[in-house]
C-alpha positions in Angstrom: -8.0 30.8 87.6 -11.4 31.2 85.8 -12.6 33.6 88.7 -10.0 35.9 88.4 -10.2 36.2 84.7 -13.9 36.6 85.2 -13.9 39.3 88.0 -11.8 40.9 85.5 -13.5 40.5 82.3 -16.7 42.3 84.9 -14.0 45.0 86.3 -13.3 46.0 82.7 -16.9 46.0 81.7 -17.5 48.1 84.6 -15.4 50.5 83.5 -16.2 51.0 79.9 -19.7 51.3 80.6 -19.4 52.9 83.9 -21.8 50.9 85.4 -21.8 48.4 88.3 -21.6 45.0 86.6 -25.2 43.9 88.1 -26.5 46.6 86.3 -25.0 45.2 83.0 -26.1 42.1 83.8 -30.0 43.3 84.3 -30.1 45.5 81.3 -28.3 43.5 78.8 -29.1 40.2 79.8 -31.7 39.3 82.7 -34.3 41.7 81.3 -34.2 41.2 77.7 -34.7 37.8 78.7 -37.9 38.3 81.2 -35.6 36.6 84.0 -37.5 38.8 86.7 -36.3 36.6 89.7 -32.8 37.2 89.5 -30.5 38.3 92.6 -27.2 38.9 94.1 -25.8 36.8 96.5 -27.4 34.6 98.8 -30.8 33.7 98.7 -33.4 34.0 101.3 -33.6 36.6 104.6 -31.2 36.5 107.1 -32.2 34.1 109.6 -35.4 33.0 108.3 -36.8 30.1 106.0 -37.9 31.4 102.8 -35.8 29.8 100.8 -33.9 26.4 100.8 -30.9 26.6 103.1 -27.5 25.1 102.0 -26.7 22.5 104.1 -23.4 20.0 104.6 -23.2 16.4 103.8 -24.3 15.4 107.2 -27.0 17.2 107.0 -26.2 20.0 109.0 -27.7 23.5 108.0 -25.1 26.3 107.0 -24.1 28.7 109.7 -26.4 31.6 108.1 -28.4 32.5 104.5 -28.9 35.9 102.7 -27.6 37.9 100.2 -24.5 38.5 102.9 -23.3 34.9 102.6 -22.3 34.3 99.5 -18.6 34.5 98.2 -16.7 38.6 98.2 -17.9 40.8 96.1 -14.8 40.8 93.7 -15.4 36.8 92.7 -19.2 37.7 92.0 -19.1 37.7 88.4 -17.9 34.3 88.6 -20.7 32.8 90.4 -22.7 35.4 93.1 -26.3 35.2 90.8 -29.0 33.3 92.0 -32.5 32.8 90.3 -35.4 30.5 90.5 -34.6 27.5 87.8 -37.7 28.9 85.3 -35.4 31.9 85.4 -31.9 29.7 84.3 -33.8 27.9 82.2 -34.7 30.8 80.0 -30.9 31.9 80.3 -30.3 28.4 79.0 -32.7 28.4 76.1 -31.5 31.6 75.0 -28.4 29.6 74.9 -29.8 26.6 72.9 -31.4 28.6 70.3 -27.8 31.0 69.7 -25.7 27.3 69.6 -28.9 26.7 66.9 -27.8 29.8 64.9 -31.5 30.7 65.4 -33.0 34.1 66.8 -31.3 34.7 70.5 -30.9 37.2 72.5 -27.1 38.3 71.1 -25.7 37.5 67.6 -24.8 34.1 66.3 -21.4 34.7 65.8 -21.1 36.0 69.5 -22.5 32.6 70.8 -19.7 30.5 68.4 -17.4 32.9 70.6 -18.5 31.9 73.2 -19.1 28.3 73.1 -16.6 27.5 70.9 -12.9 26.3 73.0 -10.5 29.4 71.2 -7.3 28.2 71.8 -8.7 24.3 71.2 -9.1 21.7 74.3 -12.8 21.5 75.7 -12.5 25.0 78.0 -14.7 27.8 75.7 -15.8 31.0 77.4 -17.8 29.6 80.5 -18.8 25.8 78.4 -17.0 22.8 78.7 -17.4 21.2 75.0 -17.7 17.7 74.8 -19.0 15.2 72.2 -21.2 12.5 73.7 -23.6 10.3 71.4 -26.6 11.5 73.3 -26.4 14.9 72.5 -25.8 13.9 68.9 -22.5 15.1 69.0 -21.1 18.6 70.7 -22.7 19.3 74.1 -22.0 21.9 76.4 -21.7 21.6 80.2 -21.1 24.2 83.2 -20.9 23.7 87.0 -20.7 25.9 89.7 -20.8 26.0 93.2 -20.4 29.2 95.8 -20.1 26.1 99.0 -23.5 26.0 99.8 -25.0 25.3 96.5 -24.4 23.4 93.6 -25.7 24.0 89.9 -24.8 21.8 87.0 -26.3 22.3 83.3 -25.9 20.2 80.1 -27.0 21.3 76.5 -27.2 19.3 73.5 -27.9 21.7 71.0 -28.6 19.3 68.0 -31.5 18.0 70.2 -32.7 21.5 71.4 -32.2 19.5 74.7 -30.9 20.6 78.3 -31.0 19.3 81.9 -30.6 21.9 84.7 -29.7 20.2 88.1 -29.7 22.0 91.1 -28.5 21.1 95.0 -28.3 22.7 97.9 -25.0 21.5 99.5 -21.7 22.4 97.9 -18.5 19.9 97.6 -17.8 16.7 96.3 -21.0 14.5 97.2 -23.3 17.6 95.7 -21.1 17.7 93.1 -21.7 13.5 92.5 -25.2 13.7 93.0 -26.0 16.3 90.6 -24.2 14.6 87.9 -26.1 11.4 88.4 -29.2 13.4 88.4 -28.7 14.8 84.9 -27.2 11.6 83.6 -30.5 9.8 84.4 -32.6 12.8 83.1 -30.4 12.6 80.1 -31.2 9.1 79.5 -35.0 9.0 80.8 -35.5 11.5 78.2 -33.5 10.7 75.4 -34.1 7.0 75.9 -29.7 6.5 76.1 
C-alpha cells in the first residue's frame, strides 16, 4: 500500500543522506518554506487542552493526545506531520505555483513528477488527478487521516485555487463531512 512504499521511499532517503527523515523534511522542505509550526505526531500535551482533541462520531473524546498518539514510527512518512493550516497552506502554494511552472521551492520538472499519474490512471506521487470543470480542467486532491484527524486538500492550478479542509475525527463521517466542506468552498468561491 501507499504507506509502505512511502515509509520506504523515507527509509531510503534516510539512508543516503544519513539523516533521520524529520530532519530532511525540516531542512529541505519546512524551512525553506517558513512552515515554523510544523511537528511530529500528535498535537497538543499529554493530557491537557491545548490543542483540539480528536474525537469519535458520537462525540466522544479520544482516549489520549500528544506527540505519543499518533500512528508507529515506521508509517510516519505517510502521514505523522502535523501543522497549523497557515503552515499547509504555504506547503500547498508552493505546490500551486510548481503545477504553474512558476518559481517554487523545487524545480518544475520535479513537480510534473510528481503530480503527474507515471504509469497513467489518476494515482501520481501523493495527488489524485482529476479533471473537474471548476478547476478548469486537471485538479489535484489528497486525503489523509492518522484516526483522529482528517485532512483533505484540492488544487486547481489553472485557477491558482485551493481549499484545505480540516476535521478532527477520523473515519467515514470525517471523511463525508470534509468533502462537503470543500465542495461548498469550491463552489462559494468559484461561483460552480
Amino acid at each position: 500500500g501507499m504507506d509502505e512504499q512511502e515509509a520506504t521511499v523515507a527509509g531510503m532517503a534516510e539512508k543516503a543522506a544519513d539523516a533521520a527523515w524529520e530532519d530532511l523534511m525540516r531542512t529541505l522542505v519546512f524551512d525553506p518554506l517558513g512552515m515554523t509550526g510544523v511537528g511530529f505526531g500528535g498535537t497538543g500535551t499529554s493530557g491537557r487542552v491545548d490543542q483540539p482533541w480528536g474525537h469519535a462520531a458520537n462525540g466522544k473524546p479520544v482516549a489520549a493526545n500528544g506527540p505519543e498518539t499518533d500512528n508507529p514510527p515506521v508509517l510516519g512518512p505517510a502521514g505523522t506531520v502535523h501543522c497549523p493550516l497557515r503552515d499547509w497552506a504555504k506547503f500547498i502554494a508552493d505546490q500551486l505555483r510548481g503545477a504553474r511552472g512558476e518559481k517554487a521551492l523545487l524545480k518544475a520538472e520535479t513537480y510534473r513528477k510528481q503530480q503527474t499519474p507515471p504509469f497513467g490512471g489518476d494515482y501520481a506521487l501523493g495527488w489524485l488527478v482529476a479533471e473537474r470543470e471548476w478547476g478548469g480542467g486537471t485538479v489535484l486532491t489528497h486525503s489523509g487521516s492518522n484516526t483522529m484527524n482528517f485532512a483533505v486538500a484540492w488544487l486547481a492550478p489553472r485557477r491558482d485555487f485551493a481549499v484545505l479542509v480540516v476535521c478532527n475525527q477520523g473515519g467515514p463521517t470525517a471523511s463525508k463531512a470534509c468533502d462537503e466542506a470543500a465542495s461548498k468552498l469550491i463552489r462559494l468561491h468559484l461561483g460552480e
